[in-house]
Structure formats: C-alpha cells, structure tokens
C-alpha positions in Angstrom: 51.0 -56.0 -2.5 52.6 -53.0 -0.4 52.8 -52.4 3.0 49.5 -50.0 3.3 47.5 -53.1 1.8 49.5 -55.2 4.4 48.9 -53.4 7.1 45.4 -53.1 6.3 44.2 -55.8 5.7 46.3 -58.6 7.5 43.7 -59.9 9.8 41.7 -61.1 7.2 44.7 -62.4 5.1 45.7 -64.4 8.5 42.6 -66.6 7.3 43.4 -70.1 5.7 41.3 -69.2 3.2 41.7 -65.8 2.0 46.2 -65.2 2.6 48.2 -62.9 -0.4 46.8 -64.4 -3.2 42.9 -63.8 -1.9 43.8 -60.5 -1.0 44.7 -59.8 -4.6 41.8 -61.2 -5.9 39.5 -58.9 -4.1 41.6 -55.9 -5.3 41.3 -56.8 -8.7 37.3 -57.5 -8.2 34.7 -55.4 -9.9 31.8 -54.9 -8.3 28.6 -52.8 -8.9 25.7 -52.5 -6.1 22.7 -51.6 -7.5 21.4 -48.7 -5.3 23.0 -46.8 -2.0 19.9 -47.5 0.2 19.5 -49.7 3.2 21.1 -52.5 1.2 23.5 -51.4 -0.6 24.8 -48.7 2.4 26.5 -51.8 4.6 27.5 -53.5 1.2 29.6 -50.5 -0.2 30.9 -50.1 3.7 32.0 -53.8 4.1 33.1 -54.1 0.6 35.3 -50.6 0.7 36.5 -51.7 4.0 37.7 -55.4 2.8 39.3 -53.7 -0.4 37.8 -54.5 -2.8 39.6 -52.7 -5.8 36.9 -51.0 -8.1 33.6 -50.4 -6.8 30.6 -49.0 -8.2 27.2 -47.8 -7.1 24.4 -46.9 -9.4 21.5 -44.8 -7.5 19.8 -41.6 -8.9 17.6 -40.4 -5.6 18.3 -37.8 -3.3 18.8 -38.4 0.3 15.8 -37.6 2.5 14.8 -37.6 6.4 13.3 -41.4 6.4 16.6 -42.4 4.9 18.4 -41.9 7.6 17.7 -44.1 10.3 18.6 -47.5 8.1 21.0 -45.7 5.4 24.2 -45.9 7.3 26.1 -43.7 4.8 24.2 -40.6 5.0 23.6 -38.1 8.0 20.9 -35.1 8.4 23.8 -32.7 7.2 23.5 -34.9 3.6 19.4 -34.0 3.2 18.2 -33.4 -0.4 21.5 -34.1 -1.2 22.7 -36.4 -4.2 23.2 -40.2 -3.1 25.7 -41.4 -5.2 27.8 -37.8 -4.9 27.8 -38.3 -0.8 28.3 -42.3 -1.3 31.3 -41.1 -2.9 32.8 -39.1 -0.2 32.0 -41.5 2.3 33.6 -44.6 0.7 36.9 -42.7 -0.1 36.8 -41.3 3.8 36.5 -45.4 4.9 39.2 -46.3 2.1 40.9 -44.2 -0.5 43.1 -46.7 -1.8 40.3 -48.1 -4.1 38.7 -47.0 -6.9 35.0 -46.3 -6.7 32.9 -45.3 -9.7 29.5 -43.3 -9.9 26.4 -43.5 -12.0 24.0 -40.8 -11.0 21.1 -42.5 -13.3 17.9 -44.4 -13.4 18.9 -48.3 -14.3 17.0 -48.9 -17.7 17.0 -50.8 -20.5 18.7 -49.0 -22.6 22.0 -48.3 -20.1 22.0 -51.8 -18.2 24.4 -53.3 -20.6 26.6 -50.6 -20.4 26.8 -49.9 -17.0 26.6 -53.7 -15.7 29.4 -54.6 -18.5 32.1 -52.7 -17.1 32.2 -55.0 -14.1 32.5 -58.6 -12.6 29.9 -59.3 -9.6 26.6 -57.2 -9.9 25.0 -56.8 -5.9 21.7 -55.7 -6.3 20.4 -54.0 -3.3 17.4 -52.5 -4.7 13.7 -51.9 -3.9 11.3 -52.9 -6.7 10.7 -55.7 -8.7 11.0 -54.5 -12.2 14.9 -53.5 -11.2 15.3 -56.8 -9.7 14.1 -58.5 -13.0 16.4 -55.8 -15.2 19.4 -56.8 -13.7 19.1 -60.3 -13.2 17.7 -60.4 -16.7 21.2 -58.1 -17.7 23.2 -60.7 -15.5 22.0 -63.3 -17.6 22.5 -61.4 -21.3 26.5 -60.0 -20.2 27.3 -63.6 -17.8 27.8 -61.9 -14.6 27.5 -63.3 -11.3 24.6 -61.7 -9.4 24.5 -61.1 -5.4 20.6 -61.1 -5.0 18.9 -59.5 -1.2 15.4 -58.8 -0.3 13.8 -57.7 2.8 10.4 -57.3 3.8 9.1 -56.8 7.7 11.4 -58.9 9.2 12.3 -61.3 7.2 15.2 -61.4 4.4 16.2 -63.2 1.6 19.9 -64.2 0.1 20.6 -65.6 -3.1 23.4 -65.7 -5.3 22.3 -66.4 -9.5 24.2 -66.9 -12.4 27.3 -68.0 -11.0 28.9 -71.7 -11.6 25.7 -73.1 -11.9 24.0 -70.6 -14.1 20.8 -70.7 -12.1 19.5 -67.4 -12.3 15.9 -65.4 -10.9 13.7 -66.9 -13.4 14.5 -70.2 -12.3 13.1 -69.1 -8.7 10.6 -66.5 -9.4 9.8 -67.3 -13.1 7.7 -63.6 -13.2 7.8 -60.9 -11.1 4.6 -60.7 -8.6 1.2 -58.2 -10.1 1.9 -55.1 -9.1 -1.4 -55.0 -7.0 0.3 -57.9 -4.8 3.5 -56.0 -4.5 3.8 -55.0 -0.8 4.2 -51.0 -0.1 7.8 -51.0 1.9 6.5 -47.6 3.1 3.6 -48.6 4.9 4.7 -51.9 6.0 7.9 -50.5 7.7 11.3 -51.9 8.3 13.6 -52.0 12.1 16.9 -49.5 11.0 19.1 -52.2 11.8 17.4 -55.2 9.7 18.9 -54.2 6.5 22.4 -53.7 7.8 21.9 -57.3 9.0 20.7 -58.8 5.3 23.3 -56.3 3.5 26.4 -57.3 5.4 25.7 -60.8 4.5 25.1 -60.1 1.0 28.5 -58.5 1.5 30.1 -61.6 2.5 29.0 -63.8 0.0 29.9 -60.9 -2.6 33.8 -61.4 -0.7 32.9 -65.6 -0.6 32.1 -65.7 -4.3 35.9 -63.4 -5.6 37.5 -66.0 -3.2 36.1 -68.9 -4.7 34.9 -70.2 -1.6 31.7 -72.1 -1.1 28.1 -69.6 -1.5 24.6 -69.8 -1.9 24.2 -70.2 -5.5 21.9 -73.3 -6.1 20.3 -71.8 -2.4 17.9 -69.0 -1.1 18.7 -68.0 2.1 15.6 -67.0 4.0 16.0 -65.2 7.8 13.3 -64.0 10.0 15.0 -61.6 12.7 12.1 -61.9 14.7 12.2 -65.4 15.5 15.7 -65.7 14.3 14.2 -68.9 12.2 16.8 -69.8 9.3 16.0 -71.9 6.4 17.9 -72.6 3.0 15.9 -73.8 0.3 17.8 -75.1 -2.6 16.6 -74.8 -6.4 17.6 -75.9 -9.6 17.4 -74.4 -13.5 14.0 -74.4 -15.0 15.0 -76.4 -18.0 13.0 -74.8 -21.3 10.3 -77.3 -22.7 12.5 -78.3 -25.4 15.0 -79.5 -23.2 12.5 -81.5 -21.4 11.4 -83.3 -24.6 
C-alpha cells in the first residue's frame, strides 16, 4: 500500500474491522454493477470512493431528462449521451487510482457468462425482472456472490444470494412475477433520493461481503422510507424434491 492509498483512505482503515489488510482486499475486489441507473449511480460512487480496485458497469441506455433527478452520476449537459461512456468519466474524476471497465451492451444470454466471469461480486442494480433472473441465474452457473436491490414506491429490498450459504433468488422468488403483474416504475413513480438510500446500502454490504464481515445472505432486508418500518425476513435453500425424499 502507498502513501496515496494511505492518505486516502485511512479513516476507514482506522476501523477494527477493515485496517491494511481490508484495505487490500477491497483493491483487489472485482466488482460488476449491473446498470448505471438510480441504483447502480450511488453504488459505482460509494464503491469508487472506498477503492475498490476494478470496477465494472454494464448499461447500454442513453441518458435522458427523467434520469436526472435520481441518477446522481449524470447532469442535463450529459442528455442523449452514452451511460456507461459518462459513468466512465465520472468514476475516474471521483477516483482515478482504480481500474474501471465498460460494457456498452444489452445483458443476454448469450454474453452473461462472459461478462459476469471476469469478476468476483455481481451488484445488480437493475430494473426488470427477466435481468434480475439472468444474472442471478448466471451467479448461480459461474459461483459468484450476488448483491441483490429492488425498489418500488417507497419501499426497498436488500438481499445478498449465492454467497457462503449458496441461497440464491430462486430460493426466494422461485419464478419471476406475470408480466401483467409487473408494476410500471414509470407510472408508479419514485422520490430522487429513495434510490440513493437502497443503493448505498447495497454498497455497503458489497464493501461487508470483500471484508468478510457479517451480511444479509440467508436475509431480505425490506425498508419502507415512508414509515421508516424495517423488517428482515430470513430464508433458507429450496431443497429439490429429490433431496427431500
């Protein structure tokens, strides 16, 4: 560690439970966020910040007027402009010392192994179900540890799958919803700041889980910032019927 990493990042090195040695573990993390929205915007900040040592971001939209209110990254000078590309510049602004990585591309089946692959933690900050089920389904196939967040009016959910426990989505949500009961995030609306709140802890867990520190894997976090109601339901793996018999 040299003295730029030092000076950096000392104050969170002063804790018991991160000092040198955690501090090198995040640098030698690999972490991908799925998307550069309202999620993954405070996750690539907090992340970036905290150096974390190669970080990715895989988003192919282009940045438009509703964006901006929630999606921290981007201002009205970045309009119609490339995600990922202005992701870029902003992350090596907040900390060039790191390497970050671009995917300017859909997430399908056919590039989710190679894409995920490449990296440790997968922090899926995206918007739709069948990208939810892709990656935790990809998580699953390639054994990577999945940092799971979901909003919806104003109430969030945190998860983290396929870590020590190997509990994954499925064992949750065994299929995703009909897509006549998916609520439409553009008509039911969302407060600019409730995302930043839901990403920065999906942040911190991200940091929690390359420290080896206690997380919510086995737990779904579930926070209404209207009433500020918390709950943690825990869950265990839905064993296959021949395990059962």
């Amino acid at each position: 560690m040299d003295t730029t990493d030092f000076l950096r990042y000392n104050r969170q090195m002063n804790l018991t439970e991160v000092g040198i040695d955690g501090q090198m573990k995040i640098k030698q993390a690999k972490v991908l966020v799925i998307g550069a929205g309202g999620l993954g915007s405070p996750v690539l900040t907090y992340l970036a910040s905290c150096g974390v040592g190669t970080l990715g971001v895989i988003d192919f939209d282009t940045i438009e007027h509703h964006n901006l209110h929630r999606q921290i990254l981007f201002t009205e000078a970045d309009i119609n402009k490339n995600k990922t590309n202005i992701a870029k510049q902003r992350i090596e602004q907040i900390n060039p010392h790191i390497h970050f990585k671009t995917y300017d591309e859909k997430l399908t089946t056919d590039n989710a192994i190679a894409i995920l692959g490449s990296f440790d933690i997968i922090v899926d900050g995206s918007d739709n179900f069948s990208t939810r089920y892709l990656v935790n389904d990809t998580c699953i196939t390639l054994d990577k540890i999945l940092v799971y967040g979901t909003i919806l009016g104003f109430e969030g959910q945190v998860s983290i799958f396929n870590h020590c426990d190997k509990i994954s989505l499925r064992d949750l949500f065994p299929e995703p919803p009909a897509t006549e009961d998916v609520p439409n995030c553009s008509l039911n609306g969302v407060l600019g700041t409730f995302p930043g709140i839901i990403g920065t802890i999906m942040a911190h867990e991200t940091l929690k889980v390359i420290l080896d520190l206690p997380t919510l894997s086995g737990q779904l976090l579930i926070l209404n910032t209207l009433t500020w109601e918390i709950n943690k339901l825990k869950y265990a793996r839905a064993l296959p019927l021949r395990e059962i018999f």
